[in-house]
N, CA, C and O atoms as CSV, one atom per row, in Angstrom:
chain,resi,resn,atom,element,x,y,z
A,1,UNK,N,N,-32.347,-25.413,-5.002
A,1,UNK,CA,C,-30.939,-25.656,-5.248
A,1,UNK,C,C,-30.276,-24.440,-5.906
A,1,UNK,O,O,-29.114,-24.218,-5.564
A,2,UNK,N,N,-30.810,-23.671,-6.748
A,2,UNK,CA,C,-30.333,-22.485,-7.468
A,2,UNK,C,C,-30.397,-21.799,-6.544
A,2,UNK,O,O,-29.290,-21.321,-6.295
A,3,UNK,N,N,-31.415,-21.381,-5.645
A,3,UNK,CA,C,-31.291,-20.465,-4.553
A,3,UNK,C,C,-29.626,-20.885,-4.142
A,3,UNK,O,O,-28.597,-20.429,-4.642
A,4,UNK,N,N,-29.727,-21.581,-3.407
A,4,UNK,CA,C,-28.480,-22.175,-2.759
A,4,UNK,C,C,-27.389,-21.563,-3.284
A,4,UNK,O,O,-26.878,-20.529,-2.855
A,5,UNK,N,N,-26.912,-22.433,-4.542
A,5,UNK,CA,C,-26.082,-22.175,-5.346
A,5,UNK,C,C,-25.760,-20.360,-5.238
A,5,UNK,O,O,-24.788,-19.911,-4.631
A,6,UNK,N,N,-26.799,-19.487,-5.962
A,6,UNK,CA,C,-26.455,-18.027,-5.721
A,6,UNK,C,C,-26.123,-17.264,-4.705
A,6,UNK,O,O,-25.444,-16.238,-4.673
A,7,UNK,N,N,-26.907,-18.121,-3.498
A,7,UNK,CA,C,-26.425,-17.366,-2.412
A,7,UNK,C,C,-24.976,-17.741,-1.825
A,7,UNK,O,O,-24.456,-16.948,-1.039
A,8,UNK,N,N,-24.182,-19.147,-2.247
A,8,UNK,CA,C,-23.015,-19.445,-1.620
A,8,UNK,C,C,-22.002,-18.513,-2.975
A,8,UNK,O,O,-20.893,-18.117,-2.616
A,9,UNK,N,N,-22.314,-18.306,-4.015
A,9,UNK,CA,C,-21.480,-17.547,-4.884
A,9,UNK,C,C,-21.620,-16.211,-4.349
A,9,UNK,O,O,-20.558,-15.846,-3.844
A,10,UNK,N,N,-22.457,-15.425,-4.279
A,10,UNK,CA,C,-22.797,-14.267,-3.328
A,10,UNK,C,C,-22.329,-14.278,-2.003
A,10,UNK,O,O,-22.128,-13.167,-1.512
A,11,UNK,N,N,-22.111,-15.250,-1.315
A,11,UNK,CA,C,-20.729,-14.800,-0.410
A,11,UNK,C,C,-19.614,-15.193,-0.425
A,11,UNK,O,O,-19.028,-15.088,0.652
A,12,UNK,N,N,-18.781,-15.839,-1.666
A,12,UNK,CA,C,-17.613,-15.998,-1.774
A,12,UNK,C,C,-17.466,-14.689,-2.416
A,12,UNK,O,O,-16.497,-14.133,-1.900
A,13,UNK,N,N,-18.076,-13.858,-3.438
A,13,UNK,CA,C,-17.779,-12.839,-4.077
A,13,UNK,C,C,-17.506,-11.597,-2.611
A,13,UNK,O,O,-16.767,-10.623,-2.466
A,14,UNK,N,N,-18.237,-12.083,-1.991
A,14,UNK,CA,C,-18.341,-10.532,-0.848
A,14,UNK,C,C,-16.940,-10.986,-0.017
A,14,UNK,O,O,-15.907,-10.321,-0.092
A,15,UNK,N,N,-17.060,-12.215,0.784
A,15,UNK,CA,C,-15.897,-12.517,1.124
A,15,UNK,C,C,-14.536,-12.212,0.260
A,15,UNK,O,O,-13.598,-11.751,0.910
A,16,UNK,N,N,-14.378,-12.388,-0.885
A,16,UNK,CA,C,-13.580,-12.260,-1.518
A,16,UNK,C,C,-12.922,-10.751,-1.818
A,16,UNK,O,O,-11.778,-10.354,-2.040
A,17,UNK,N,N,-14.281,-10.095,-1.705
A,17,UNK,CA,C,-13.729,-8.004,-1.750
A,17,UNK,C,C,-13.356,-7.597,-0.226
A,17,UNK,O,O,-12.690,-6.570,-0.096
A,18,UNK,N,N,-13.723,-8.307,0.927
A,18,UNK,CA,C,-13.330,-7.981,2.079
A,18,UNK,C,C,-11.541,-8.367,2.029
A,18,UNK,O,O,-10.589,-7.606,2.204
A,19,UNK,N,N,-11.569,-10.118,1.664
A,19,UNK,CA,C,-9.719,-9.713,1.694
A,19,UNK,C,C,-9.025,-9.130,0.872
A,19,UNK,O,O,-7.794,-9.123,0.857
A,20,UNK,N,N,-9.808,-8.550,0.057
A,20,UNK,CA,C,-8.803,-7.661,-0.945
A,20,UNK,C,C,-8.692,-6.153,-0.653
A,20,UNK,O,O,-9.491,-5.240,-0.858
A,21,UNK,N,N,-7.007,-6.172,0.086
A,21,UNK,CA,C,-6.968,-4.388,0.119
A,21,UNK,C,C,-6.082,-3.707,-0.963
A,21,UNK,O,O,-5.173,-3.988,-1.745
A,22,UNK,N,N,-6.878,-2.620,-0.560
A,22,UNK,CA,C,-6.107,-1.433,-1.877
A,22,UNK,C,C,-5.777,-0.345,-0.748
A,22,UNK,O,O,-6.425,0.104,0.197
A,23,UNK,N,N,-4.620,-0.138,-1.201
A,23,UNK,CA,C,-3.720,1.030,-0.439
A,23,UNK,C,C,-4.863,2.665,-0.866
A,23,UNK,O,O,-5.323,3.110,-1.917
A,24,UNK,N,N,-4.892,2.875,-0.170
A,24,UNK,CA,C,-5.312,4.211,-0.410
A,24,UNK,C,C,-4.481,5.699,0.007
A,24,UNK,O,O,-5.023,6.800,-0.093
A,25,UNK,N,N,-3.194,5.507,0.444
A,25,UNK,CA,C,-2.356,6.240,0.427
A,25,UNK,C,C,-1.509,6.821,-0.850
A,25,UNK,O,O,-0.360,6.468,-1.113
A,26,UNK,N,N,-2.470,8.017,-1.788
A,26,UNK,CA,C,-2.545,7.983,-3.281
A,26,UNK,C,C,-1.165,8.921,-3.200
A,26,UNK,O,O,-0.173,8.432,-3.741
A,27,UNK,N,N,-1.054,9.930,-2.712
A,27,UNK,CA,C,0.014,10.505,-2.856
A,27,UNK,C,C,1.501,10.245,-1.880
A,27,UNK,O,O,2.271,11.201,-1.794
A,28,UNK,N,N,1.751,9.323,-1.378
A,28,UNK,CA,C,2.291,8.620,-0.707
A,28,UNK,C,C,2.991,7.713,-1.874
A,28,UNK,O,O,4.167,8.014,-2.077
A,29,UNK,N,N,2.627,6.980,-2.427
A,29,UNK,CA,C,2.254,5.731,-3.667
A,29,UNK,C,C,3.402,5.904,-4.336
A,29,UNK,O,O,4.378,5.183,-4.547
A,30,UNK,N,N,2.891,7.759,-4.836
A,30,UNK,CA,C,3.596,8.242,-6.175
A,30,UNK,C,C,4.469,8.889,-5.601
A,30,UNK,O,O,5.404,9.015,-6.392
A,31,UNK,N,N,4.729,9.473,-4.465
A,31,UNK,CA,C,6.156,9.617,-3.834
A,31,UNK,C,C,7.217,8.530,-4.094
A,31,UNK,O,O,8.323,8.834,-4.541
A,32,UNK,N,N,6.895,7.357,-3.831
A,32,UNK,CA,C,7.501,6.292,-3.721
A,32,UNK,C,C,8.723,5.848,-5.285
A,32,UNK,O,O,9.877,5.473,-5.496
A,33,UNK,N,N,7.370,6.250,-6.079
A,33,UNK,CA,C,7.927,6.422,-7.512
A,33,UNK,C,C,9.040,7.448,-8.055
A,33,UNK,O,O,9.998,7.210,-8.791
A,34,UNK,N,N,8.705,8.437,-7.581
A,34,UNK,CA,C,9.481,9.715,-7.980
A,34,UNK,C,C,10.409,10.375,-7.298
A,34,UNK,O,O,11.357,10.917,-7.866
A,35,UNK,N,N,10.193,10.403,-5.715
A,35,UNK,CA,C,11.067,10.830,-4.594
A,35,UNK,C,C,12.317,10.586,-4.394
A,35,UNK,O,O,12.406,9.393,-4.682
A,36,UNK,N,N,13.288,10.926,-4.102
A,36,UNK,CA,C,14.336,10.446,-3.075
A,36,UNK,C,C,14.490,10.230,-2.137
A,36,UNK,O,O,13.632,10.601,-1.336
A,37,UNK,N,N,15.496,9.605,-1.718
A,37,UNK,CA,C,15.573,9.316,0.391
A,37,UNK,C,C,15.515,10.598,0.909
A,37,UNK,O,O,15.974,11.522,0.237
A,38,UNK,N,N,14.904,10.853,2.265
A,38,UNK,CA,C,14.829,12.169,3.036
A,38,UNK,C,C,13.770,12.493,2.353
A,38,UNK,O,O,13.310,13.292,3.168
A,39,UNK,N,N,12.835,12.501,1.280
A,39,UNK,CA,C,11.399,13.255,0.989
A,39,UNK,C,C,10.329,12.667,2.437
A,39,UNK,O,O,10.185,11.554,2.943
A,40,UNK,N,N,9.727,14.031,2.742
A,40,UNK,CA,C,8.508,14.074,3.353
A,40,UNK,C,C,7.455,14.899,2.986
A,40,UNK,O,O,7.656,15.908,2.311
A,41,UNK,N,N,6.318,14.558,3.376
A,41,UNK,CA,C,5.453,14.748,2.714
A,41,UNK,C,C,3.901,14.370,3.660
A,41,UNK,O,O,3.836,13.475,4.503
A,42,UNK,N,N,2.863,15.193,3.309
A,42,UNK,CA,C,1.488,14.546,3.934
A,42,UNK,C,C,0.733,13.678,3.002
A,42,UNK,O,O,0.879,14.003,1.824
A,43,UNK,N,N,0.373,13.199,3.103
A,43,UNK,CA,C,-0.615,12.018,2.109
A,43,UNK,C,C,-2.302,12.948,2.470
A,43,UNK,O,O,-2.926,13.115,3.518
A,44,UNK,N,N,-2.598,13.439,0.838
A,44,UNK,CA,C,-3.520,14.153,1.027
A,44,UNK,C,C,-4.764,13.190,1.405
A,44,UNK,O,O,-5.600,13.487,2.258
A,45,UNK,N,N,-4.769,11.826,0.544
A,45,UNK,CA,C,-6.072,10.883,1.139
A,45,UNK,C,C,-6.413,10.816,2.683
A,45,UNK,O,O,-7.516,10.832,3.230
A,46,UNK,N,N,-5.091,10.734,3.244
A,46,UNK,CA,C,-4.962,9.832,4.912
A,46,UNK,C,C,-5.059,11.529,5.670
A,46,UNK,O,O,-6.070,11.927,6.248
A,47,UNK,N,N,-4.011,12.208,5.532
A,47,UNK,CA,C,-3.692,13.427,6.443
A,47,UNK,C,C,-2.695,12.793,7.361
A,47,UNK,O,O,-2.161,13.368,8.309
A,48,UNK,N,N,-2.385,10.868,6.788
A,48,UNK,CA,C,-0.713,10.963,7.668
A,48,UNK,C,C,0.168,11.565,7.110
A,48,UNK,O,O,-0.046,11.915,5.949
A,49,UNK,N,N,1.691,11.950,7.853
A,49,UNK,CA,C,2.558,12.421,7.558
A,49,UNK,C,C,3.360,11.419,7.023
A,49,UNK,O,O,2.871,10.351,7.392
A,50,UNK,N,N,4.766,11.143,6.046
A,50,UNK,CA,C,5.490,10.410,5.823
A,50,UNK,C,C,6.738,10.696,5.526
A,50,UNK,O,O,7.002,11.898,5.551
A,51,UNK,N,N,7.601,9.966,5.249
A,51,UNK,CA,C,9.119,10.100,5.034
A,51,UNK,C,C,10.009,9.224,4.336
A,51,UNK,O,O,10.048,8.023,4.601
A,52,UNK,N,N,10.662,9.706,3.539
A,52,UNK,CA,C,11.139,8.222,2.721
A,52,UNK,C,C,12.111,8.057,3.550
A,52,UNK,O,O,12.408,9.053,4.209
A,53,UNK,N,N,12.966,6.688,3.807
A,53,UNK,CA,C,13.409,6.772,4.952
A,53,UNK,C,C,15.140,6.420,3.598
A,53,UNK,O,O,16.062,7.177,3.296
A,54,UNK,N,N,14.826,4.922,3.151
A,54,UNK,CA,C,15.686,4.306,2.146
A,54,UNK,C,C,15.237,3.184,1.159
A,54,UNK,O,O,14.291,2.401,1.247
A,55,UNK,N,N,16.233,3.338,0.152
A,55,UNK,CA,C,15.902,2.514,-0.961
A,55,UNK,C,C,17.132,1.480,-1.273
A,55,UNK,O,O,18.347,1.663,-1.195
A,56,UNK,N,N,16.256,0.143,-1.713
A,56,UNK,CA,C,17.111,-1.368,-1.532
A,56,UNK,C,C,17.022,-1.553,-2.778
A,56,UNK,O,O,16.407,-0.605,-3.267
A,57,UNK,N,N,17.394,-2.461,-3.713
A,57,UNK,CA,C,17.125,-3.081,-4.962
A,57,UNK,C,C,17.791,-4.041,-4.891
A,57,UNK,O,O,18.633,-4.135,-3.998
A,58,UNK,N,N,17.562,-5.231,-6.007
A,58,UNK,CA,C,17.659,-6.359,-6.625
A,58,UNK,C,C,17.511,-6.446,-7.794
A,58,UNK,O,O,17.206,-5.446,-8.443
A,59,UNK,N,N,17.698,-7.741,-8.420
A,59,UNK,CA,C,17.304,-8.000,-9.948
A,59,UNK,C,C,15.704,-7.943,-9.957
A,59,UNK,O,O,15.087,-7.439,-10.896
A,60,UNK,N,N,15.300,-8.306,-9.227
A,60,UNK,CA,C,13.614,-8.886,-8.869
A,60,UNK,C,C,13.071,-7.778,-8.320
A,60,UNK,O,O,11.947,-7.824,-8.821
A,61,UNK,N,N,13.092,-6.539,-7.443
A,61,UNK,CA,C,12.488,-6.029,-6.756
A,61,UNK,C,C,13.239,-4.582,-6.330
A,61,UNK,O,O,14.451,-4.463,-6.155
A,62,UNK,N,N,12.196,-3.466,-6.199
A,62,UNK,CA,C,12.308,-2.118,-5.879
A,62,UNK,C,C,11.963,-2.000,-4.367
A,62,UNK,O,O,11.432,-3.088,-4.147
A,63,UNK,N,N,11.961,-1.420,-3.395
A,63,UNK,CA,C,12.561,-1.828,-1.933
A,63,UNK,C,C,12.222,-0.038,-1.028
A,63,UNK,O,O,13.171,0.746,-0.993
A,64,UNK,N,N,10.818,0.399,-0.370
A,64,UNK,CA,C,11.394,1.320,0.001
A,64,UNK,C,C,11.216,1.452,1.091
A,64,UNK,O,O,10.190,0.841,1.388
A,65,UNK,N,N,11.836,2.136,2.288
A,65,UNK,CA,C,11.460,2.128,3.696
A,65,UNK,C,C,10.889,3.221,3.861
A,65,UNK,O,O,11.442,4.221,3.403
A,66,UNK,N,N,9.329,3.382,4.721
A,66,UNK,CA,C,8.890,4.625,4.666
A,66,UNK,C,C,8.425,4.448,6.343
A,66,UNK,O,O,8.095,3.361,6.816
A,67,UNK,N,N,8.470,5.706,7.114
A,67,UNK,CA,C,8.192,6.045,8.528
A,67,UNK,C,C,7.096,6.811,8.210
A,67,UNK,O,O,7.236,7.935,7.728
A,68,UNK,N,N,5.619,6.142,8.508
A,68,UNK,CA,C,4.700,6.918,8.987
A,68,UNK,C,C,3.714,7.455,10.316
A,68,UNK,O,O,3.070,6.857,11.178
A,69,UNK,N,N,3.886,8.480,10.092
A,69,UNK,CA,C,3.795,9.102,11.298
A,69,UNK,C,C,1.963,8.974,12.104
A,69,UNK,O,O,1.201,9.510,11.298
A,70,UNK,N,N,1.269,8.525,13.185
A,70,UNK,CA,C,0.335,7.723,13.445
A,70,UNK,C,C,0.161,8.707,14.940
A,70,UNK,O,O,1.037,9.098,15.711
A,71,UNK,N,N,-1.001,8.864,14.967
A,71,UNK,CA,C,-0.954,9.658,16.409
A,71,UNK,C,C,-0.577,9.203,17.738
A,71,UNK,O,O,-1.190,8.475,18.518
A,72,UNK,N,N,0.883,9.944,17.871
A,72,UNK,CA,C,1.071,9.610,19.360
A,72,UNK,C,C,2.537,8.312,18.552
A,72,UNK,O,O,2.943,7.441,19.322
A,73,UNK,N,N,2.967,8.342,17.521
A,73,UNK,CA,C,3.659,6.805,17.415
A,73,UNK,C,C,4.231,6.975,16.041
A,73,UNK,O,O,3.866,7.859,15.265
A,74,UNK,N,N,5.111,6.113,15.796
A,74,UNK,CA,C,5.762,6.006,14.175
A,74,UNK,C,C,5.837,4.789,13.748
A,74,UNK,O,O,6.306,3.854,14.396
A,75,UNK,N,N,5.350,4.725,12.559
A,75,UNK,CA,C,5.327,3.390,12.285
A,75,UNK,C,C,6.004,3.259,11.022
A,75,UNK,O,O,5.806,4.095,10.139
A,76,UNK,N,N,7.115,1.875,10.783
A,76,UNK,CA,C,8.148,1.948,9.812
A,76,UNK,C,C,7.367,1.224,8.587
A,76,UNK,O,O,6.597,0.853,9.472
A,77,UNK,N,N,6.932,0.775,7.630
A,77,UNK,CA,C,6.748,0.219,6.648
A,77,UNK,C,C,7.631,-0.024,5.145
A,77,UNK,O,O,8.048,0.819,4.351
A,78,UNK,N,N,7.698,-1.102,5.123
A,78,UNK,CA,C,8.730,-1.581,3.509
A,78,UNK,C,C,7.517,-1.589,2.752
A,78,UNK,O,O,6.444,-2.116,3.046
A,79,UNK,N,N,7.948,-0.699,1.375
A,79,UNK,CA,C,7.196,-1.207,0.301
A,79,UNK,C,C,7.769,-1.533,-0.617
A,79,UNK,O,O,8.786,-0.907,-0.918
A,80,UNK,N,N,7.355,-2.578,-1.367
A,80,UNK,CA,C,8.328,-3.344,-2.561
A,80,UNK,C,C,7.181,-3.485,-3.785
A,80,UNK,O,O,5.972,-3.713,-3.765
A,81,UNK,N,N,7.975,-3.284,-4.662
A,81,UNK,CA,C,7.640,-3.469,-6.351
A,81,UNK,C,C,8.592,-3.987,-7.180
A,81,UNK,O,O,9.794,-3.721,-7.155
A,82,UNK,N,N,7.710,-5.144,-8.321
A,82,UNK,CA,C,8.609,-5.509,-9.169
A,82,UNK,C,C,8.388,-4.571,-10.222
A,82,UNK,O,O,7.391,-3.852,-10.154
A,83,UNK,N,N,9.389,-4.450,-11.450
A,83,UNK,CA,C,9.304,-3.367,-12.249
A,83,UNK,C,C,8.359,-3.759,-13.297
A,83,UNK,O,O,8.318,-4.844,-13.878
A,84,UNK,N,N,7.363,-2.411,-13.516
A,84,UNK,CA,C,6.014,-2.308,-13.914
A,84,UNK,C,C,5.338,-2.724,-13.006
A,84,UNK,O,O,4.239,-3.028,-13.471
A,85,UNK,N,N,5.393,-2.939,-11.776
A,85,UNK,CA,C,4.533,-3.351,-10.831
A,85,UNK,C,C,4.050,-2.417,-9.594
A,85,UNK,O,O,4.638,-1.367,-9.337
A,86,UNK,N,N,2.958,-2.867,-8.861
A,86,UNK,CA,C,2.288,-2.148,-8.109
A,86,UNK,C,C,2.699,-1.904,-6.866
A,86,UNK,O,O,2.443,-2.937,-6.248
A,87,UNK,N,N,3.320,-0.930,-5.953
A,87,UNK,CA,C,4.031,-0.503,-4.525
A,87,UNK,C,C,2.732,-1.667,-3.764
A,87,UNK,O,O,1.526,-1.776,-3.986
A,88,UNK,N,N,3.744,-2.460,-2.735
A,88,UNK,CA,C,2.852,-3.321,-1.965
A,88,UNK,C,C,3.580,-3.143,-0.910
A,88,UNK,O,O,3.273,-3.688,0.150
């Protein structure tokens, strides 16, 4: 039964790090933070290219549109943060 037990906790823990992602677009991130609209830039982690495209706000939320560039294609992405919070 302890067998059991460890091995079904041992794959909720593994299951559990598979749905959890972390952006790894590190200098991208902190663009986001510091940049203005029209900044581009390469993301040294990835080697994609990017672009701030525009910025939205609210009482609740920081808002940014970024075009990254994907071989052969562009792809638009929103990232939003609440303040003190993490670009998602």
């Amino acid at each position: 039964m302890k067998r059991l037990l460890s091995s079904a906790t041992m794959c909720l823990i593994v299951s559990c790090g598979i749905n959890t992602s972390m952006d790894t677009r590190e200098t991208m991130l902190q663009a986001l933070s510091s940049q203005p609209d029209g900044y581009s830039s390469v993301d040294n982690s990835t080697g994609e290219k990017f672009k701030i495209v525009s910025t939205s706000a609210n009482s609740l939320r920081l808002c940014r549109l970024v075009s990254i560039e994907h071989e052969n294609r562009f792809v638009v992405e929103t990232f939003c943060k609440a303040k003190g919070g993490q670009w998602r």
